[in-house]
N, C-alpha and C positions, 0 to 999 in steps of 0.2 A: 601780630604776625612775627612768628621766627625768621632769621637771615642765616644762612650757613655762617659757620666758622672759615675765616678766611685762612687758604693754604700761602703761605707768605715765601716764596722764594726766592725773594731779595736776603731776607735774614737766614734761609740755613745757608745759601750760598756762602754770605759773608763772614760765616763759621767755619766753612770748608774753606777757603782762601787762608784764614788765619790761620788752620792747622798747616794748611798748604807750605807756608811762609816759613813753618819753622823745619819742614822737611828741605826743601829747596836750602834752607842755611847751615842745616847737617850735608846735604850733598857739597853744597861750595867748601864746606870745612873740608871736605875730601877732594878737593879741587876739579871738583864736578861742577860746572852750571849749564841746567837741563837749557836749551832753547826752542820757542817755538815759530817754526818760519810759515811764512802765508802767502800762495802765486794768489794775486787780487790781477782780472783782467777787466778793461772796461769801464767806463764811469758809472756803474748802475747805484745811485744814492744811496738803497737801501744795502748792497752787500758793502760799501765804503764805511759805509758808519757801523756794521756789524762787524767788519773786521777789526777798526778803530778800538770798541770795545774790546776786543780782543787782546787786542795788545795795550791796554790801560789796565787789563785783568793781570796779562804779564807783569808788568810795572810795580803792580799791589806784592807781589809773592814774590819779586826777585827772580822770574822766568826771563830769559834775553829772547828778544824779537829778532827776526830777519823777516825781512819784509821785501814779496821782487813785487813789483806791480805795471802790469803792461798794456797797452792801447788796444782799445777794443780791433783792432784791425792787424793784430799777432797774430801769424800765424801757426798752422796745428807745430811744425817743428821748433817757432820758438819757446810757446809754450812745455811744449816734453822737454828740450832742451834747460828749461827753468827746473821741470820735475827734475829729470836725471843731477842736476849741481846743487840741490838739496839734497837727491840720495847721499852724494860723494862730501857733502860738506859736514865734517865732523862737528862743528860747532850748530849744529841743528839735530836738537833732539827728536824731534817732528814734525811735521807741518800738513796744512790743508791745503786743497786748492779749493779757494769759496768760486760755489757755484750760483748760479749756472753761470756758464761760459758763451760766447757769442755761439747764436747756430749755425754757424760754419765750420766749428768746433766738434771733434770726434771725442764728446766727452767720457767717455768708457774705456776710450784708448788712452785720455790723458790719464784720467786714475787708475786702470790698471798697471800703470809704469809707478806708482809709489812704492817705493821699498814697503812692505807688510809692515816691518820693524819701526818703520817712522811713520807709520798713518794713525795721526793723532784723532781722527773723525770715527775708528775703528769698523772702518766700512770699505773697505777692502776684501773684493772675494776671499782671499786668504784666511782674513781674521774673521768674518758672515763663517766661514766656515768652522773656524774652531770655536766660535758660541754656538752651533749646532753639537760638535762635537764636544763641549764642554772641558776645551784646552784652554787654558789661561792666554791672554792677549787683551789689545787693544780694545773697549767696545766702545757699541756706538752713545754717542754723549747726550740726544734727548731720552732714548730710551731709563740710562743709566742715570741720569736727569728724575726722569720721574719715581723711579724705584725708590729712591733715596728720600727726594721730596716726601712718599706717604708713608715711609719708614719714620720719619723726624715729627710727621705731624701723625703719629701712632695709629693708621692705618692699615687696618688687618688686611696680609695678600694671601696666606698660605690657603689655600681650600675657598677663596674669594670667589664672586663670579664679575669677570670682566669685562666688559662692552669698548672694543676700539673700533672707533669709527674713523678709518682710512688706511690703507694698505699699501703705503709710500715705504720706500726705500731707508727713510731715514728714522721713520717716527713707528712707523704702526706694524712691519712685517718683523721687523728686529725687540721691538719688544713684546710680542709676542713669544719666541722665542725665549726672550728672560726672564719672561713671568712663568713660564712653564719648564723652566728649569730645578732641578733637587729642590733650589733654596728658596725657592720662590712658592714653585706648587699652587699656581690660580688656574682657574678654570678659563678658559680664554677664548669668546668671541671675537673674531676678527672681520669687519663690516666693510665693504668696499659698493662700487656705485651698482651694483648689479643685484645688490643683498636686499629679498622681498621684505619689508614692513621692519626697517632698519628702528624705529621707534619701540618696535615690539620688544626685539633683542635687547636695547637700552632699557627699557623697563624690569627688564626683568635681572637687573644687574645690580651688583652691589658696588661697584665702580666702575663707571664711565669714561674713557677718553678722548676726547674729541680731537684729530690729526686731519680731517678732512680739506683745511683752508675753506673752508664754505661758514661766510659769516654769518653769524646768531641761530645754526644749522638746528642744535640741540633747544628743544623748547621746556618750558615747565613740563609740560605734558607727558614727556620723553622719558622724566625721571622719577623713582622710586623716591617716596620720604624718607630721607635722612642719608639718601645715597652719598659718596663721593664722588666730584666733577671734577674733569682736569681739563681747560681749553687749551689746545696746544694751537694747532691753525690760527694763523691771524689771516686779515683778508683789509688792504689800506686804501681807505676812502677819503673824500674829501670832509667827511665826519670825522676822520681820524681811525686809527687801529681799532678794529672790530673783531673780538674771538670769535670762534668755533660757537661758544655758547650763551644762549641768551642772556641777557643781563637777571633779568625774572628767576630762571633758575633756582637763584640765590634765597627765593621763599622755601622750595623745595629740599634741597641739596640739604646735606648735614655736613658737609664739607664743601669747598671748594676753589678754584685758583684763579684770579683775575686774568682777561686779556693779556695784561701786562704786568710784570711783576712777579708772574710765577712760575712756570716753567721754563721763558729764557732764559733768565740768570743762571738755573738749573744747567742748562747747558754748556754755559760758555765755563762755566765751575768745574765741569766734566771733562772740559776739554785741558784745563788747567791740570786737573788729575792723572789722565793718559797719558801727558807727559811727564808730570814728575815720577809715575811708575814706569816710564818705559827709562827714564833714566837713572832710576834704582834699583831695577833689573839690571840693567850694563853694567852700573856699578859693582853690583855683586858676584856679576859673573864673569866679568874683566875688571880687577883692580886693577892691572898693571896698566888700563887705561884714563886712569886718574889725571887730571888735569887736563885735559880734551876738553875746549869749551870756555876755559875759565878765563 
């Protein structure tokens, strides 16, 4: 019995970080240092340790942290008030607000207050907008995450046929979008909870994405021999982290990316990226603003 080739997205990441590292030390020679700032509200475990991550990614490349972090029982003004003194703070290259936010929280009001310019998540109507329009900006970082991922692990996209299974905001309507862009050029299914005989669609694809968060969603049966699998969705049990897609799969697949290990990294990589380009953008189009930051 054959096993897919595993897509490893610990190791391209940790090639992206190192090229990262020497970009970030050409900026600082220009007395540029890119930063990236994170409103964390709330004790939720799992956004604490992802943001944690985030800023030990910093650390690795030479990125500066700002970090506001506020009591689940902020309210909506002091949060936008945290948004708005990131806008205004020059030493913050960009930043997130990790979500979700308590639901008491008008969370569309708080991110539409992020300057465009500094939305390192690049999920800001603004910048949704100019990847429709195919204007240069900010994108979003699992999508841009994955493109990369089956670039490295020599993954034909152009004329491909796609299978996304889930129609979220962060993962499945925005890469849509950049698979079906010039340079991309995939044929793109886009599957959501309403979508008849979603198994069918997955069969008949030549790469699958799984973004649903519905654990071990995708079966053997779902998929094409020799396809490539990508579990993006995780779903946390007293098991432990559980992808999108079955374990079994793995007989099937001719590619594909573990629960853990391959498309996160991908992400937080991404997010690393958006900012040392939005801070070499600045650089180049304000030198006289050199040393901002440093």
């Amino acid at each position: 019995m054959t096993t897919a080739t595993r897509i490893d997205g610990r190791k391209v990441a940790a090639g992206i970080k190192q090229q990262l590292a020497g970009r970030v030390a050409a900026l600082q020679a220009q007395g540029v240092r890119p930063g990236l700032g994170t409103v964390l509200v709330g004790d939720d475990p799992g956004s604490h340790s992802y943001v944690a991550g985030k800023h030990r990614d910093c650390a690795e490349v030479g990125i500066a942290s700002l970090r506001v972090e506020l009591p689940a029982t902020a309210t909506q003004e002091e949060i936008e008030a945290a948004v708005v003194a990131l806008n205004q703070d020059p030493a913050c290259t960009g930043f997130i607000v990790q979500l979700p936010l308590p639901p008491h929280i008008d969370t569309h009001r708080v991110l539409q207050l992020i300057d465009p310019e500094k939305d390192a998540d690049g999920l800001h109507p603004a910048n949704l907008g100019k990847l429709v329009l195919g204007i240069p900006g900010p994108l979003p970082c699992t999508p841009r995450g994955i493109i990369e991922l089956l670039r490295e692990h020599d993954v034909e996209i152009t004329g491909q046929r796609f299978c996304i299974i889930g129609c979220g905001l962060t993962v499945g309507r925005p890469l849509g979008l950049m698979l079906t862009r010039p340079t991309e050029h995939a044929t793109v299914t886009l599957c959501h909870e309403a979508t008849v005989d979603v198994a069918a669609h997955a069969r008949a694809s030549d790469v699958i994405v799984a973004a649903a968060g519905v654990a071990h969603l995708v079966k053997p049966d779902w998929v094409s021999a020799g396809a490539t699998v990508l579990s993006v969705g995780v779903t946390r049990t007293i098991e432990g982290i559980l992808g999108d897609v079955h374990p079994q799969v793995d007989t099937v697949a001719g590619k594909m990316s573990p629960a853990t290990g391959g498309v996160g990294p991908m992400t937080r990589a991404m997010l690393l990226m958006n900012i040392v380009e939005i801070a070499e953008r600045a650089a180049d189009s304000a030198p006289e603003l050199a040393g901002v930051g440093a």
